[in-house]
Residue frames relative to the residue before (quaternion, step in Angstrom):
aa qw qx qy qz dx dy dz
X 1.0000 0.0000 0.0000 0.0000 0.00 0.00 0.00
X 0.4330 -0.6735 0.4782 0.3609 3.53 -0.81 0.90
X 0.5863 -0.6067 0.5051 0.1818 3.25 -1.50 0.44
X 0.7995 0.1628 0.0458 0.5763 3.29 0.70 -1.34
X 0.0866 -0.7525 0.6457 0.0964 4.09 -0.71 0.60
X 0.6045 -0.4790 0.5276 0.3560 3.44 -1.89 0.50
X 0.2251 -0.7351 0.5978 0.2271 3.91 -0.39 0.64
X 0.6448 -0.6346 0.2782 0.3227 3.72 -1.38 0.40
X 0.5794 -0.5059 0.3678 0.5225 3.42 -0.45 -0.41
X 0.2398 -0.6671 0.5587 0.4306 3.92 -0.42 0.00
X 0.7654 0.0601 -0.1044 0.6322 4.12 0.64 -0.09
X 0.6075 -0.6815 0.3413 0.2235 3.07 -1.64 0.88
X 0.8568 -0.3261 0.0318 0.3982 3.88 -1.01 0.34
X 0.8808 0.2087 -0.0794 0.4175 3.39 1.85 -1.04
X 0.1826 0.8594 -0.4129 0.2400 2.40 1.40 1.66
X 0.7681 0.5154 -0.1714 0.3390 2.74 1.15 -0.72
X 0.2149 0.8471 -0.3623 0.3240 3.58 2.18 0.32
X 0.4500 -0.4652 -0.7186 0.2543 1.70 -1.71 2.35
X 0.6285 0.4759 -0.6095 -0.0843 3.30 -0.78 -1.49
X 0.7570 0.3889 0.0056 0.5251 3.41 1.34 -1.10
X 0.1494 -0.7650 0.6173 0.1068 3.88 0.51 1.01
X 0.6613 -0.5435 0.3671 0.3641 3.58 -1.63 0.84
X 0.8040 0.4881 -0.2840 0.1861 3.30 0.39 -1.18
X 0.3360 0.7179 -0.2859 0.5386 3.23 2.19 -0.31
X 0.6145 0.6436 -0.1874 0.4160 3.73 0.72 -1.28
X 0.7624 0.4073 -0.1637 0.4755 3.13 0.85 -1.91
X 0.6916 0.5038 -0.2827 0.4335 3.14 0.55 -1.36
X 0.7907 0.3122 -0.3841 0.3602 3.75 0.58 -0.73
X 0.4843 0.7285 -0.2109 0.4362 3.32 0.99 -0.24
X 0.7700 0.2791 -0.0541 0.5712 3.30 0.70 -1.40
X 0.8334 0.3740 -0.1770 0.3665 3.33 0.60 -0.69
X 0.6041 0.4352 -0.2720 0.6097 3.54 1.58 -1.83
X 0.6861 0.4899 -0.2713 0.4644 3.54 0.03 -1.64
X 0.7271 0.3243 -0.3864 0.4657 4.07 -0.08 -0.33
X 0.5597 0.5516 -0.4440 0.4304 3.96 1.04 -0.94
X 0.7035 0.5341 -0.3041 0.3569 3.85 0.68 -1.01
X 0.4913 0.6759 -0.3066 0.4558 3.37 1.55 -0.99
X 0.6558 0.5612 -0.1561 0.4802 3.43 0.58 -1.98
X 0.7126 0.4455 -0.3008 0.4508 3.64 0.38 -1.39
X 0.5346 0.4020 -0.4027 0.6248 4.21 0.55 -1.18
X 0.8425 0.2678 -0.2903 0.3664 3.93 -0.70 -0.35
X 0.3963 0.6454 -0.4000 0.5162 3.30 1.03 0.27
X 0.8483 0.4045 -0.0127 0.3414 2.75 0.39 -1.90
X 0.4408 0.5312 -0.4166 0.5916 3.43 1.66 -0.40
X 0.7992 0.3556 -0.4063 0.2641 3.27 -0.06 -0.94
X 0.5284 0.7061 -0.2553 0.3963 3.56 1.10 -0.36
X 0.7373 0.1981 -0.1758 0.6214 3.27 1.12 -0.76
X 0.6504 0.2973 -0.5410 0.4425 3.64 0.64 0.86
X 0.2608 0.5981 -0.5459 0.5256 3.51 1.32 0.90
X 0.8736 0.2050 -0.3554 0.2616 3.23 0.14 -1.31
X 0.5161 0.6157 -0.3932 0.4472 3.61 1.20 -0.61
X 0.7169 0.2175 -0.4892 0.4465 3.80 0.46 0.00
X 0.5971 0.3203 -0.4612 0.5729 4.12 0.49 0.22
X 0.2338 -0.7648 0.5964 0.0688 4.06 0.30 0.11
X 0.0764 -0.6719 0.5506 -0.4895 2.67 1.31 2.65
X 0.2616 0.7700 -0.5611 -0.1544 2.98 -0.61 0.45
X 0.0959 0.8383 -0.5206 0.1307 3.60 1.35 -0.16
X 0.9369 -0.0409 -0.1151 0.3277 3.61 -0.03 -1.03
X 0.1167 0.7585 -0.6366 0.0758 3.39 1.00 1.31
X 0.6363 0.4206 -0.5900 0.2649 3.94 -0.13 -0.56
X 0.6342 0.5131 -0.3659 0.4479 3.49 0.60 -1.16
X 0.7754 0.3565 -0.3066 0.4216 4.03 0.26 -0.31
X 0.6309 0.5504 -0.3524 0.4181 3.45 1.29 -0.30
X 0.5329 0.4063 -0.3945 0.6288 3.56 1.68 -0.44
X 0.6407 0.3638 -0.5734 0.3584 3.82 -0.37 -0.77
X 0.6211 0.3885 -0.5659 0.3781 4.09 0.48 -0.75
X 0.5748 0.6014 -0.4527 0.3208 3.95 0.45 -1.17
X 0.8623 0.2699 -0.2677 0.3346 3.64 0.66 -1.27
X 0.5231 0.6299 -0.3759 0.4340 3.38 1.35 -0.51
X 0.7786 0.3257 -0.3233 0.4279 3.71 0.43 -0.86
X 0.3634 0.7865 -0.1766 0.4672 3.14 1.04 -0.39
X 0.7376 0.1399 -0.0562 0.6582 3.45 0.78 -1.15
X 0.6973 0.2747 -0.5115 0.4203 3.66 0.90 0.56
X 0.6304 0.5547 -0.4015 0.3656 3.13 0.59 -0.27
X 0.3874 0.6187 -0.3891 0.5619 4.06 2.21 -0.12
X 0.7836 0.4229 -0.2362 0.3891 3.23 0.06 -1.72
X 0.5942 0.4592 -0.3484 0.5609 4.26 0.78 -1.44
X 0.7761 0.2306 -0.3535 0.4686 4.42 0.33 0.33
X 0.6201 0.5617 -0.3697 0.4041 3.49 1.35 0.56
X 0.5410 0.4327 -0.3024 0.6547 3.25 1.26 -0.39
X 0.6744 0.3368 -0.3591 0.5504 4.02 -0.02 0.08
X 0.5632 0.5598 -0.3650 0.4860 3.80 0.75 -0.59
X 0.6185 0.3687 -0.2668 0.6406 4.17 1.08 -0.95
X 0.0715 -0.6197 0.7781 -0.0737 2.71 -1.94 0.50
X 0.2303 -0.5510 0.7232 0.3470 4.39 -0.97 0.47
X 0.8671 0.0678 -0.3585 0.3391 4.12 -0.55 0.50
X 0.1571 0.7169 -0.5664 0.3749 3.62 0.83 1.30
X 0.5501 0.5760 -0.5285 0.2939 3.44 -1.55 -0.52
X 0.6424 0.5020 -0.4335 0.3840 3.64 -1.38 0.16
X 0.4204 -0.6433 0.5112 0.3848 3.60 -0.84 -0.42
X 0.7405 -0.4547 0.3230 0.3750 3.84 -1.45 0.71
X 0.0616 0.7999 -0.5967 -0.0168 3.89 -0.47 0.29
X 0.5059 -0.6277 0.4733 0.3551 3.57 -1.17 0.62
X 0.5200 0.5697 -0.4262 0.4726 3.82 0.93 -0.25
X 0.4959 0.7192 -0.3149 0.3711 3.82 1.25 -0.79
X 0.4055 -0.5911 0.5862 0.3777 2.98 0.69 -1.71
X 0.7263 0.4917 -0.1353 0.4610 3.20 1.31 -0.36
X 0.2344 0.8644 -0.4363 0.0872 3.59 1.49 0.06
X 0.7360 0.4304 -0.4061 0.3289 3.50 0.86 -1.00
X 0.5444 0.5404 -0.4386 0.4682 3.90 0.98 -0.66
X 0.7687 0.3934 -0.4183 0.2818 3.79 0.63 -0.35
X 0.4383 0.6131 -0.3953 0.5250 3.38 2.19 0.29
X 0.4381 0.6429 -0.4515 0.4369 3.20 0.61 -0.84
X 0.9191 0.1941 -0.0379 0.3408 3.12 -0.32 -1.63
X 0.6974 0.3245 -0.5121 0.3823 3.25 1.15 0.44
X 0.3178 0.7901 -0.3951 0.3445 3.40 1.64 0.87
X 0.6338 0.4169 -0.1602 0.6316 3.01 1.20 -1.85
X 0.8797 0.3216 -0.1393 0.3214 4.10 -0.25 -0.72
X 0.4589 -0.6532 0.4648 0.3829 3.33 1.55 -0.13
X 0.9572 -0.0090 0.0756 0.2792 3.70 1.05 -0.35
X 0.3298 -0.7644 0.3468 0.4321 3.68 0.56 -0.14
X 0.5625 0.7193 -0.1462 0.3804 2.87 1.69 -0.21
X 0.3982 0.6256 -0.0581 0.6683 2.64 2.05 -1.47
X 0.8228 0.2538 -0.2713 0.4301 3.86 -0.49 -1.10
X 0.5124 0.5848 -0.4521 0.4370 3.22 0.81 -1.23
X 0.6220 0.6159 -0.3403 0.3434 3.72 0.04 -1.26
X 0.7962 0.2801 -0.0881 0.5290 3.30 0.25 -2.09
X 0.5297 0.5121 -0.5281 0.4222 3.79 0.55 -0.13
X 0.7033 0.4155 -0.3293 0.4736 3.97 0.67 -1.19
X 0.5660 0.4427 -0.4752 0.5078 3.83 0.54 -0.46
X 0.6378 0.5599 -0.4374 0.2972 3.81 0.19 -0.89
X 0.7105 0.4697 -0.1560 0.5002 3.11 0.91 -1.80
X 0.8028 0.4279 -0.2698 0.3155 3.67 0.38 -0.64
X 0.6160 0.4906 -0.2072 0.5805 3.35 1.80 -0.36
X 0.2528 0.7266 -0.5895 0.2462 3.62 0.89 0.49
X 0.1395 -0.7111 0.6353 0.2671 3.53 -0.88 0.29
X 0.8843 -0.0088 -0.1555 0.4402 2.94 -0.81 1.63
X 0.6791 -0.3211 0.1359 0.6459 4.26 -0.32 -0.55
X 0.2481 0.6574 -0.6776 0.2173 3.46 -1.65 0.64
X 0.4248 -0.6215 0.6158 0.2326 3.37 -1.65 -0.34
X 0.0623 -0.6447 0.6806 0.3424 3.09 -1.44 -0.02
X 0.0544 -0.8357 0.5423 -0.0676 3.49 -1.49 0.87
X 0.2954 -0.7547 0.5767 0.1027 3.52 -1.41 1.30
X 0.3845 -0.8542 0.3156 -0.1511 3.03 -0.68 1.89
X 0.2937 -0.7324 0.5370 0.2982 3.89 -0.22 0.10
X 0.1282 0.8315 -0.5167 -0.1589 3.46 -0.23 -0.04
X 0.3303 -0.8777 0.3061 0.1638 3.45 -0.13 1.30
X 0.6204 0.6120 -0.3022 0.3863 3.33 1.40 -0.57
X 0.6482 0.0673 -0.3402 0.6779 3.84 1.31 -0.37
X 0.5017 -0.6802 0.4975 0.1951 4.03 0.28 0.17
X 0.4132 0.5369 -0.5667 0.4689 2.98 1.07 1.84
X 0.4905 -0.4020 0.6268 0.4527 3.49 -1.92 -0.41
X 0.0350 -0.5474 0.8361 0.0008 3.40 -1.47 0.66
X 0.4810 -0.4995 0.7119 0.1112 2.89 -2.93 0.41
X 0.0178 -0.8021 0.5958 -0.0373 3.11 -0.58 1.20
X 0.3257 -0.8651 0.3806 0.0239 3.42 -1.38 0.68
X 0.0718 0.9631 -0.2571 0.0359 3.08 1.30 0.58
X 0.2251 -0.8808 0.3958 0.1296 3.43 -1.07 0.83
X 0.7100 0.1406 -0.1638 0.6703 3.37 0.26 1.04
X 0.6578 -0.4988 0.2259 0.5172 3.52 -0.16 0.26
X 0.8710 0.2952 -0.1459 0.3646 4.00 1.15 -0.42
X 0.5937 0.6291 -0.2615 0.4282 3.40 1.83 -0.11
X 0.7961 0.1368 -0.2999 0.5076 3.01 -0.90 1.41
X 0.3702 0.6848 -0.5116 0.3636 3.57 0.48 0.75
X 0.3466 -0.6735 0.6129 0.2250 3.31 -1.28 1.02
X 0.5506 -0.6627 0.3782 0.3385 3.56 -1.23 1.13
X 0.6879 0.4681 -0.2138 0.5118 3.90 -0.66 -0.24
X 0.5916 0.6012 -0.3741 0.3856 3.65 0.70 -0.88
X 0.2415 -0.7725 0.5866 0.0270 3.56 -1.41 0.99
X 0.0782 -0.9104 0.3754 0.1554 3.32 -0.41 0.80
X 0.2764 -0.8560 0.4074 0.1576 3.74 -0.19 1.27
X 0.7294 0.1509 -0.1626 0.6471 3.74 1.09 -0.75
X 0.0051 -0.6625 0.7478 0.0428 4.24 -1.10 0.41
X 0.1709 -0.6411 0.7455 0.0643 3.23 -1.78 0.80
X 0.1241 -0.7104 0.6727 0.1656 3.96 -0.39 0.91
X 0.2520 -0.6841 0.6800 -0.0774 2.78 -1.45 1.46
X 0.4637 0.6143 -0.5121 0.3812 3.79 0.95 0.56
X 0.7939 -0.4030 0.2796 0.3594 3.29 -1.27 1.22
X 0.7981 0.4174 -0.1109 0.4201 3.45 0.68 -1.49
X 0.5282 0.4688 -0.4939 0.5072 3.39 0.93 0.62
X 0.8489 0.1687 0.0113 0.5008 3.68 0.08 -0.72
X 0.4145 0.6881 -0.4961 0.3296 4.37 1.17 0.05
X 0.8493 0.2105 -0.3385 0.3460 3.79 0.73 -1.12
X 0.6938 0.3703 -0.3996 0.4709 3.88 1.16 0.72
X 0.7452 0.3003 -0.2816 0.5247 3.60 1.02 0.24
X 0.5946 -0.6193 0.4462 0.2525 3.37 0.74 0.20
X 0.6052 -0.3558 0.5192 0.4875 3.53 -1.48 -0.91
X 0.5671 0.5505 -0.4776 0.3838 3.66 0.65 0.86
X 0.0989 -0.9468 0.3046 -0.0316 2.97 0.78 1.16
X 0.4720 0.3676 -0.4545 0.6599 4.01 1.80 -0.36
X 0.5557 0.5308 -0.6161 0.1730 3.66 -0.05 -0.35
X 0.6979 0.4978 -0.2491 0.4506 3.20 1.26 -1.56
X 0.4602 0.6550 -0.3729 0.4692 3.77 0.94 -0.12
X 0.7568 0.4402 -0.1839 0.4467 3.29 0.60 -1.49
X 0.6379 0.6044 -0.2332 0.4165 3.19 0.89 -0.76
X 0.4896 0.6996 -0.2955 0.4285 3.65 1.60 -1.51
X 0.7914 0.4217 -0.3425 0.2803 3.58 0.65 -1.37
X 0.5792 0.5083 -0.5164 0.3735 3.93 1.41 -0.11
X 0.7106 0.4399 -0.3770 0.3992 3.92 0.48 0.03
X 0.2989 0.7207 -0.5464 0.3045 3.86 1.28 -0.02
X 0.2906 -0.7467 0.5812 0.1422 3.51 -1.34 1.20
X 0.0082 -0.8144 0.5095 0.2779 3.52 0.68 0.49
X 0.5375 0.5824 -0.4182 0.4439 3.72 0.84 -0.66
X 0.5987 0.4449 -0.3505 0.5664 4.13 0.74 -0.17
X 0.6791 0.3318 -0.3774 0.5351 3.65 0.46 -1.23
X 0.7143 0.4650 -0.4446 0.2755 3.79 0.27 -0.71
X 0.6283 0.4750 -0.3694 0.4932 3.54 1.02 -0.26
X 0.4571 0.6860 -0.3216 0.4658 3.38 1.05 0.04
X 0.6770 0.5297 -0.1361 0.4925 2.98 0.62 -1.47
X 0.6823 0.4433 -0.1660 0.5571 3.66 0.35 -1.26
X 0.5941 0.3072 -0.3968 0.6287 4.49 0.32 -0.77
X 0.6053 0.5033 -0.4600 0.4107 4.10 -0.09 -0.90
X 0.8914 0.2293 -0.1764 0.3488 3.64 0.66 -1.34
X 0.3977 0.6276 -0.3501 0.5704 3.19 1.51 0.40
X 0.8242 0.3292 -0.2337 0.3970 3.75 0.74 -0.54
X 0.2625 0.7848 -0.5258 0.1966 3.62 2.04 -0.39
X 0.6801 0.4644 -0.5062 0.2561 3.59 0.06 -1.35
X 0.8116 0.4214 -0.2440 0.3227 3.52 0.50 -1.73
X 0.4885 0.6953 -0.4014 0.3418 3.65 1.42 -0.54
X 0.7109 0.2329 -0.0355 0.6627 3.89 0.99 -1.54
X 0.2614 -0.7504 0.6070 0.0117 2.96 -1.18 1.22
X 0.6366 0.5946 -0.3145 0.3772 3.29 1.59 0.22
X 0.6176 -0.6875 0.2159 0.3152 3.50 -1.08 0.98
C-alpha cells in the first residue's frame, strides 16, 4: 500500500489566472507534484527490499532520493494551499491575521523588509529550489530560507508556513527564463489566512518538534 498520495487541488486549474495560467497548474500538479509522490513510495519500497535481503550497497543513493522526493511533496501539498485567486497584499490585523504580520515585522523589522529578502531568496536560486518562510523553533522566530532542490540547505527543526517554487516548471511555459518576474507576481495570490494558520500550529507545536533543552 502506498504510503504517501497526490492530495487534491483546493481550487480548480484557473484559479489562479493571470499570475498562474491553467495549463502550468495542470501540468505541475498532475505530473511534477504526482512524479514526487511515486518517487517517496518507490523509494520506501526499495529500502524495505533492501532491509529484508540486508543489501545494503545502495543505501546512500536511496536515502537521498527519500530526502528529495518527500521533500518535494510535502513543498508542493503547502504550495497549492499557500495560493489563493483573492490573496496578495500583505497580512493586516483587520484580516484576522495580525499576529503573523507581527511576527514578521518582529523577525524582519518589516513586511517590507521580508517581502524583499523572501523575493531575492526565491529569485536567486541557482538553478531548482524554493524560496521559503519558516518557523524556527529554537529562537522562536520566522526566518528565510533558501533551499536547493526540494532539501538543501535547510535548517533542522524549522517549519515551513509560506514556499515559493522557484523550479523551472512552475512558471518556464508563461514566464519564460524570467524568473523574479514570476516571483514578483507570486505575491498577488499569497494566502496569508493559510500561512497565518500555519504560523500559529508551527508555534503551538515548538515544544514537541525540538527535543532540545
Amino acid at each position: 500500500m502506498a504510503t504517501y498520495t497526490l492530495p487534491e487541488l483546493p481550487y480548480d486549474y484557473a484559479a489562479l489566472e493571470p499570475v498562474i495560467n491553467p495549463q502550468i497548474i495542470e501540468l505541475h500538479h498532475d505530473k511534477h507534484h504526482a512524479a514526487y509522490v511515486k518517487g517517496a513510495n518507490d523509494t520506501l519500497e526499495q529500502l524495505a527490499e533492501a532491509r529484508d535481503k540486508d543489501q545494503w550497497g545502495a543505501v546512500n543513493g536511496l536515502e537521498k532520493n527519500l530526502a528529495f522526493h518527500l521533500s518535494g511533496h510535502i513543498l508542493h501539498s503547502i504550495y497549492w494551499h499557500n495560493m489563493t485567486g483573492d490573496g496578495g497584499g500583505e497580512p493586516l490585523d483587520k484580516d484576522g491575521v495580525g499576529e503573523l504580520a507581527g511576527a514578521i515585522a518582529e523577525s524582519f523589522g518589516s513586511f517590507v523588509k521580508f517581502k524583499a529578502q523572501l523575493t531575492k531568496a526565491a529569485a536567486t536560486t541557482q538553478g531548482s529550489g524554493w524560496g521559503v518562510l519558516a518557523y524556527e523553533p529554537v529562537s522562536g522566530r520566522l526566518i528565510v530560507e533558501q533551499i536547493y532542490d526540494h532539501q538543501g540547505n535547510v535548517g533542522q527543526g524549522s517549519v515551513p508556513v509560506l514556499v515559493f517554487d522557484a523550479w523551472e516548471h512552475a512558471f518556464y511555459l508563461q514566464y519564460k527564463n524570467q524568473k523574479v518576474d514570476f516571483i514578483e507576481a507570486m505575491w498577488k495570490v499569497v494566502n496569508w489566512q493559510d500561512v497565518a494558520k500555519r504560523y500559529a500550529a508551527a508555534k503551538e507545536r515548538a515544544d514537541v518538534l525540538l527535543l532540545a533543552p
